[in-house]
C-alpha positions in Angstrom: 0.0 0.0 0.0 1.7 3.4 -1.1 0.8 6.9 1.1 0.3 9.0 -1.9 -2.2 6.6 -3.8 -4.5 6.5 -0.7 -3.7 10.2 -0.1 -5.2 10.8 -3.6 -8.0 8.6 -3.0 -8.8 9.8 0.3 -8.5 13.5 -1.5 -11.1 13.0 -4.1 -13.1 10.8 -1.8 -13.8 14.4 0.0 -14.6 16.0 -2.8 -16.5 13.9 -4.1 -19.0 14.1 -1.2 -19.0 17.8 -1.5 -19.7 17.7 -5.2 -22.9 15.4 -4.5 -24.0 18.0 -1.3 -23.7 20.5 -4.0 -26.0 18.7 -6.5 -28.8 17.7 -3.6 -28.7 21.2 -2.5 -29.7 22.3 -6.2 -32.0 19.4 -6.3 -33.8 20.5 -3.7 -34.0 24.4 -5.1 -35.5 23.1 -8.0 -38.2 21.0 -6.5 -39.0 24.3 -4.0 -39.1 26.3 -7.5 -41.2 24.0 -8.9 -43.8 23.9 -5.9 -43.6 28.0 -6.4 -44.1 27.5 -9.8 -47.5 24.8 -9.6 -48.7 27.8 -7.1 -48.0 30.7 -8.9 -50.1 28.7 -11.8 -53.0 27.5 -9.6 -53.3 30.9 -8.6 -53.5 32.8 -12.5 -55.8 29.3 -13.6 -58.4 30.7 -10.9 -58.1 34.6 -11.3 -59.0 33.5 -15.2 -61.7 31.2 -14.9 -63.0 34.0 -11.9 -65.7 36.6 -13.3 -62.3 39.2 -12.4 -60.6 37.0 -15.1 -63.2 38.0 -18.2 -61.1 41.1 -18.8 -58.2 38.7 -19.7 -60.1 36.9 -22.3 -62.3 39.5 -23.9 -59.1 42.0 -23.7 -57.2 40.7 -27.3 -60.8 41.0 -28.6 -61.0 44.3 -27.6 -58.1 44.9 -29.7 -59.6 44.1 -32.6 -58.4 40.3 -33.2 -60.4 37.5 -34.2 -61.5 34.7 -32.4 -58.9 32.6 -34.3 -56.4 35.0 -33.7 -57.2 35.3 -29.6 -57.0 31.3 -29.4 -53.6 31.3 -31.1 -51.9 33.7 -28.6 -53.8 32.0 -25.6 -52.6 28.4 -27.0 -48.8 30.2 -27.3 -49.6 31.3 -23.8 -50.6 28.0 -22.7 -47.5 26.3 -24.4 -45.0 28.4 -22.7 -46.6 27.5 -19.4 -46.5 23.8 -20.3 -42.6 24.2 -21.6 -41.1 25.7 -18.5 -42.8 22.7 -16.5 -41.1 20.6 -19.0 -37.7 22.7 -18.8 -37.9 22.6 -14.9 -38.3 18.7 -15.2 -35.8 18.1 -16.8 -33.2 20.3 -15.1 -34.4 18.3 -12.0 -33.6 15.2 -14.0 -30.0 16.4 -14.6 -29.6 16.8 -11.2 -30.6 13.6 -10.5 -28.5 11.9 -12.9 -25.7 13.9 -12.1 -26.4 12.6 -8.6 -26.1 8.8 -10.2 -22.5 9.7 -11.7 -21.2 11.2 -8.4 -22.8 8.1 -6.5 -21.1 5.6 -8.7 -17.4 7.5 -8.6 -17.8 7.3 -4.6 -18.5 3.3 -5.4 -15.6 3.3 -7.0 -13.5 4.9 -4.5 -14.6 3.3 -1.2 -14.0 -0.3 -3.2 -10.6 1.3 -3.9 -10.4 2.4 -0.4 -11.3 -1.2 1.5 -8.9 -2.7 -1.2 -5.9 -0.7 -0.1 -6.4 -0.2 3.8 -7.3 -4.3 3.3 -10.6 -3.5 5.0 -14.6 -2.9 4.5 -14.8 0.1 6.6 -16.5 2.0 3.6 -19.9 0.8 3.1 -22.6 3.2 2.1 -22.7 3.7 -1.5 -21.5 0.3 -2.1 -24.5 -1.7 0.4 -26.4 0.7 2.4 -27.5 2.9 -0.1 -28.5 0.2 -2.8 -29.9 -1.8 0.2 -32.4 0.8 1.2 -33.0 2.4 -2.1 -33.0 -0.4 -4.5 -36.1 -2.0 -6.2 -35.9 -5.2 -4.1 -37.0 -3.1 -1.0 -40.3 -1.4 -1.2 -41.4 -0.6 2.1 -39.8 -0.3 5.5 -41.6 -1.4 8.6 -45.1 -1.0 6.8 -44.4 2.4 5.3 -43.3 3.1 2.0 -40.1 4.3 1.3 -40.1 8.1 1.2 -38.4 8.4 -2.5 -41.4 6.4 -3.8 -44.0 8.5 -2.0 -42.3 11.5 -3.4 -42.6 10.1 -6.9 -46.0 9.4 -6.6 -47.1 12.2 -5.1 -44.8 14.7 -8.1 -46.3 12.4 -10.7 -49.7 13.1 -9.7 -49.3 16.7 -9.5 -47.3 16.8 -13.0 -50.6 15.4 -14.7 -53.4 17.3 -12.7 -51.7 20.3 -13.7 -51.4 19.1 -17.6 -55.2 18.2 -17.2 -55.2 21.9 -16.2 -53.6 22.9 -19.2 -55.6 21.0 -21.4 -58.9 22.0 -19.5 -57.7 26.0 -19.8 -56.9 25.2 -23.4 -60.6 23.9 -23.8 -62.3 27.2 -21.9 -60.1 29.8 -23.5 -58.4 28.7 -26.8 -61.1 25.8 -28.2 -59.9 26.0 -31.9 -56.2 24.3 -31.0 -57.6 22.3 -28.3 -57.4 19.0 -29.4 -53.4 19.7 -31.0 -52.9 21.2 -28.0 -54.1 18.1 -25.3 -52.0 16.1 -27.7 -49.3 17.9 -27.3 -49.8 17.6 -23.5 -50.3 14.2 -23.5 -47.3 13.2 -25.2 -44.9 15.7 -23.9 -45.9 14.3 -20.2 -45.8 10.7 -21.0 -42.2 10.8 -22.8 -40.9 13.5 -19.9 -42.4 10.6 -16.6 -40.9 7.9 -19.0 -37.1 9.5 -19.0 -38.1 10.2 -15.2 -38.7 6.2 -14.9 -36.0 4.4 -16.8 -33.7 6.8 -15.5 -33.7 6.3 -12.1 -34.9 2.9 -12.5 -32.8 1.4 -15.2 -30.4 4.2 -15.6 -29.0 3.4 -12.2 -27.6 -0.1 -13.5 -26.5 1.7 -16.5 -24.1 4.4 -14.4 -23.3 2.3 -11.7 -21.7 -0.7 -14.6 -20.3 1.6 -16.6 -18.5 3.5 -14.1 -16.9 0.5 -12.9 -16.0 -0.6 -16.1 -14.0 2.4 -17.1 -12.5 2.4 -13.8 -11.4 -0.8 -14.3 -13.1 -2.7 -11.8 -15.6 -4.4 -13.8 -14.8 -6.2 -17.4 -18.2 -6.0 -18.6 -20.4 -3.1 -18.9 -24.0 -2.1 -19.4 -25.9 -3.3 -22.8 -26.8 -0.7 -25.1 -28.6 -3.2 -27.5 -32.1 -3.0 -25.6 -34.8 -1.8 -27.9 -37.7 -0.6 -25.5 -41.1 -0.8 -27.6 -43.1 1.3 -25.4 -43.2 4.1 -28.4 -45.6 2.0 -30.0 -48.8 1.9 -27.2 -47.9 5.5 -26.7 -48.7 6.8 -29.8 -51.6 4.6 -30.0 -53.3 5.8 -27.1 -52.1 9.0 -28.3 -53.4 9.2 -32.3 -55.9 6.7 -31.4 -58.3 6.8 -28.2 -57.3 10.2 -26.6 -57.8 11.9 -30.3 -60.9 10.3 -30.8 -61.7 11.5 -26.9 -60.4 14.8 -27.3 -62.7 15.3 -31.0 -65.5 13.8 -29.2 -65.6 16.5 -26.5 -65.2 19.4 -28.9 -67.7 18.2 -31.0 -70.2 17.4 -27.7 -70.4 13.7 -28.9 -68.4 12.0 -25.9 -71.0 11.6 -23.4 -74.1 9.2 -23.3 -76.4 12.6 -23.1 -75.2 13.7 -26.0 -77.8 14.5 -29.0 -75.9 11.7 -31.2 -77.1 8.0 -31.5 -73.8 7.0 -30.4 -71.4 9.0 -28.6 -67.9 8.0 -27.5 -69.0 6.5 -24.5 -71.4 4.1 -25.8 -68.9 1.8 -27.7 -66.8 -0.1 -25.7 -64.7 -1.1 -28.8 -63.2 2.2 -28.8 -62.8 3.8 -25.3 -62.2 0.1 -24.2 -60.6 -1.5 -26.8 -58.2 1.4 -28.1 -57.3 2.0 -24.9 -56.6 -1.3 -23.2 -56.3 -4.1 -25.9 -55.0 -2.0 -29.2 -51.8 -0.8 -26.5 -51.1 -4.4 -25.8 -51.2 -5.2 -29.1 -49.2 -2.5 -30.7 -46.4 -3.7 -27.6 -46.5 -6.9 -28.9 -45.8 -5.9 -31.9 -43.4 -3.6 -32.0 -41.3 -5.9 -29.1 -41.8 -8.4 -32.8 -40.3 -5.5 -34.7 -37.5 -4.8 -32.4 -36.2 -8.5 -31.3 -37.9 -11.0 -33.8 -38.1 -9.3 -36.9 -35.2 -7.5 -37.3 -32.8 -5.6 -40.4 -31.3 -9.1 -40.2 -34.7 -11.4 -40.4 -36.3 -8.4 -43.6 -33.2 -8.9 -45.5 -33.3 -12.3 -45.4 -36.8 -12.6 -46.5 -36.9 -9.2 -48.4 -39.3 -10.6 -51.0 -41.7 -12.4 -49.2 -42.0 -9.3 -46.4 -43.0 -6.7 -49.3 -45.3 -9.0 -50.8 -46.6 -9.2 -47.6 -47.0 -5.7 -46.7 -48.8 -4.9 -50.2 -50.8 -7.5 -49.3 -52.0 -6.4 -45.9 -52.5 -2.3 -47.4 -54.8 -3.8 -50.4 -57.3 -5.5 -47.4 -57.0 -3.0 -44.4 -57.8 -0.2 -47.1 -60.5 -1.9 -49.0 -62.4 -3.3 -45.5 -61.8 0.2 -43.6 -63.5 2.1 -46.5 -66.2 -0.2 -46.9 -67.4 -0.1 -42.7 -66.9 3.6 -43.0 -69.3 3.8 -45.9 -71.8 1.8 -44.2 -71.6 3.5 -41.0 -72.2 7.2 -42.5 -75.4 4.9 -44.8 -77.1 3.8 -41.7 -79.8 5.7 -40.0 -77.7 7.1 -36.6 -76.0 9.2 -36.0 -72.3 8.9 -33.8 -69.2 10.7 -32.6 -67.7 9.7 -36.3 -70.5 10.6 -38.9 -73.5 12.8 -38.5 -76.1 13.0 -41.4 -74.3 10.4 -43.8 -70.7 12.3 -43.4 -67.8 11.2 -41.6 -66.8 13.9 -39.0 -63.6 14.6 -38.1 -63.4 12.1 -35.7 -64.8 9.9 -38.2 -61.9 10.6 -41.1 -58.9 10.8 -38.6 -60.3 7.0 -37.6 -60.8 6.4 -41.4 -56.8 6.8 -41.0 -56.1 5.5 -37.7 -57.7 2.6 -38.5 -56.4 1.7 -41.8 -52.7 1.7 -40.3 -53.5 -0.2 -37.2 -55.3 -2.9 -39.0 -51.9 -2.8 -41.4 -49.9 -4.1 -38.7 -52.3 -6.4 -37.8 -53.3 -8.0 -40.7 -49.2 -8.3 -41.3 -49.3 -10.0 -38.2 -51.7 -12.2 -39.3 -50.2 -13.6 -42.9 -47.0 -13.5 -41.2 -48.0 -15.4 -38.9 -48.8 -18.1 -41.7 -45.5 -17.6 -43.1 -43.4 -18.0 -40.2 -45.5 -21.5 -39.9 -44.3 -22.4 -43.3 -40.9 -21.7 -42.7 -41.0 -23.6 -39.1 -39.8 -20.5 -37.6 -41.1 -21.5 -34.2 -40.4 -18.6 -32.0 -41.8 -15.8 -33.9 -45.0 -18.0 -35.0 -45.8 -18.5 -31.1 -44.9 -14.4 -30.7 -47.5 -13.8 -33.7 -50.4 -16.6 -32.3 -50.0 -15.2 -28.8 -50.8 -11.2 -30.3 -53.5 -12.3 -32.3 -55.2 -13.9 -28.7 -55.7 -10.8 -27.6 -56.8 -9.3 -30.5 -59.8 -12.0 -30.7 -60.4 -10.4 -27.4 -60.8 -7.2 -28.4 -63.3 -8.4 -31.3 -65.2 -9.7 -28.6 -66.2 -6.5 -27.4 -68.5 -5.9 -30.1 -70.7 -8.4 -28.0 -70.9 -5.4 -25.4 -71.4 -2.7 -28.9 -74.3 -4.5 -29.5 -76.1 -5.1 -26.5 -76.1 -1.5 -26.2 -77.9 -0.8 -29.4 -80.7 -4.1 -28.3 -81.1 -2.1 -25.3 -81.4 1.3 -26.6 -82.6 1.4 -30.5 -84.7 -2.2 -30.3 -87.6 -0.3 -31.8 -88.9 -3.0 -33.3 -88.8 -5.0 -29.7 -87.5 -7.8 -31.1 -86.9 -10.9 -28.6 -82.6 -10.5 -27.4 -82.4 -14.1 -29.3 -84.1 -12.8 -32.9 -82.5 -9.0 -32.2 -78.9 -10.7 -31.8 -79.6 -12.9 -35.5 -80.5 -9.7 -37.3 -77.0 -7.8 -35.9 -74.7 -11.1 -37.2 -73.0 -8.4 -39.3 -71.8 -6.4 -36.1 -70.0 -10.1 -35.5 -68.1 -10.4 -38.8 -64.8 -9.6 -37.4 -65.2 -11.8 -34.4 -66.4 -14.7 -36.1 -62.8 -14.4 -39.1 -60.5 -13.8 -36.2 -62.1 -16.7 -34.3 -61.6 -18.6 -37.5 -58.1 -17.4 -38.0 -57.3 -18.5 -34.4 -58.3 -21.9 -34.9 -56.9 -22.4 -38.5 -53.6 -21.3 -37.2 -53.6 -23.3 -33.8 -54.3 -26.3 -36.1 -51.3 -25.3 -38.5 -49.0 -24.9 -36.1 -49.8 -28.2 -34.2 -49.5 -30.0 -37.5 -46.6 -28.5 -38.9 -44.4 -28.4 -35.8 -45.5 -31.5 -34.6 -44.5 -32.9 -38.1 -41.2 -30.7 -37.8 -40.2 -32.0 -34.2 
């Protein structure tokens, strides 16, 4: 053991616990900030929706703008608000992971430390603080762990105050309202997200890395992981919360509404589009990501496009048929009124057509991973299209709701359900589907094995 290396050691050793007093002292100014900041806003949201806050609203008129013009300052208004929340965030976040890097360095030294005094007097980053922090310990004594109750607790208040926003945007600036909850809504999401996998699998990542370049560790931290959670983002984003968001400016989202079938009365789309079409999209992209890679398409370049033409020639044709019959029928709904599609109705036009893309690719491929005994991604494929037979099956619950509501001809629930075997037609093929391909597979891989 040399003086001067442990001298050194010891040396940084102090300034690195300095350097991390330093970042939680600025961790906690920012969260005080931010507090100040959800106050100040709280405080301006009431004084605007208060009879004193008219003047605010009617002041651009008074000015001479138009109504379009007043909503497009108020949405800019809005948008700065929702952009220094964003801003503030993130600084916190660099703090935070700042926090991580110092943590890992004093890791470093105190293993350095016990190695050259030949003892294991330095313990706190390297046991205590994982013990008590890490994800294997969620509660102490009964209580939860402060940290988590602070997460929850900052979580909750980052999206009431986005419902704010959004509710503010609705009230005061109802042309971009819809854009604007969008933008919310995905701007949130993506900001708890980096919140989540940075403290929760960013940890790993700093703590392995740092002891690999400090030459501690051999192996470091694997940068290959593909995370598919993009995919039920924007599906809940372009998909149920727009058709949500169009139903509530248009004054079709709840059952009182003066439409045959508001939002709320088909569980196919605030039930399906926002549980099962998520879970689906997962599944698929996770296919995308590990199964069906650069690698697997080049290989099979042919077949995939062939494939993919395929799957846009049948999701285009069947989309613009069922939209055609919806706007013929007699009611009315949240995506046509008087025979023509709303806006709601032509952005699902779209939405649908490239949902039902992927799935229908799923689908053939499916078949063709079958053919070419590629067992893995065939059981990935069968297992995806499960769930989307459950999702069919909620137009069970679509039409139970029209026998109870528009059975004016009081039809018996047995002759009522025989005249609606159309609203079925997707159940019954992907029921079919399901079958044909569990009996392919058990022939073909039974014959294989």
């Amino acid at each position: 053991m040399t003086t001067d290396k442990l001298d050194i050691l010891l040396k940084e050793y102090d300034i690195r616990h300095s350097i991390q007093k330093m970042y939680i002292e600025k961790y906690e100014q920012l969260v005080t900030f931010m507090n100040l900041y959800f106050s100040v806003f709280s405080v301006l949201i009431g004084y605007i929706i208060s009879d004193k806050g008219t003047g605010i609203l009617t002041f651009l008129q008074s000015l001479g703008y138009s109504n379009f013009t007043k909503n497009f300052i108020c949405v800019i208004l809005l948008t700065l608000f929702a952009c220094i929340m964003y801003f503030i965030l993130s600084y916190i976040l660099d703090k935070l992971f700042m926090m991580g890097i110092n943590g890992a360095r004093i890791q470093v030294l105190e293993k350095l430390l016990n190695k050259e005094t030949q003892s294991d007097y330095l313990i706190f980053e390297n046991k205590i603080i994982p013990y008590f922090l890490g994800p294997k310990l969620i509660y102490v004594n009964g209580a939860f762990k402060p940290p988590i109750m602070i997460a929850f607790w900052m979580v909750l208040v980052v999206l009431i105050y986005s419902v704010l926003l959004c509710c503010l945007c609705f009230f005061i600036a109802n042309t971009f309202f819809v854009t604007f909850s969008l933008f919310i809504f995905f701007f949130t999401t993506f900001t708890l997200c980096q919140f989540y996998y940075s403290i929760n699998m960013g940890s790993d990542l700093i703590t392995q890395e740092t002891l690999r370049l400090s030459g501690l560790q051999k192996h470091g931290y694997s940068f290959v992981k593909k995370n598919p959670m993009l995919f039920p983002i924007l599906t809940i984003t372009l998909g149920f919360l727009s058709f949500a968001l169009l139903a509530l400016k248009d004054n079709t989202f709840f059952l009182n509404s003066d439409v045959s079938f508001p939002f709320l009365s088909l569980p196919t789309i605030f039930i399906g589009d926002l549980v099962f079409l998520p879970i689906i999209m997962y599944k698929i992209g996770k296919m995308f990501l590990q199964k069906f890679g650069f690698k697997f398409i080049k290989q099979h370049k042919v077949s995939i496009i062939l494939i993919s033409l395929l799957s846009i020639a049948i999701c285009i044709f069947v989309n613009l048929y069922t939209h055609k019959v919806w706007c013929l029928d007699e009611y009315d709904g949240f995506m046509d009124k008087g025979g023509i599609l709303t806006t709601a109705g032509k952005w699902h036009l779209v939405f649908s057509i490239v949902i039902m893309f992927f799935i229908i690719w799923l689908l053939i491929m499916n078949f063709y991973c079958i053919i070419k005994k590629f067992k893995k991604e065939s059981n990935c494929c069968f297992n995806t299209w499960i769930i989307f037979v459950c999702f069919t099956a909620l137009s069970i619950f679509d039409v139970l709701f029209r026998y109870c509501n528009f059975n004016s001809m009081n039809y018996s629930f047995t002759k009522y359900i025989c005249t609606e075997w159309s609203s079925f037609l997707t159940l019954y093929l992907s029921i079919i589907m399901l079958i044909t391909l569990f009996i392919t597979k058990k022939l073909k891989f039974k014959t294989y094995d």
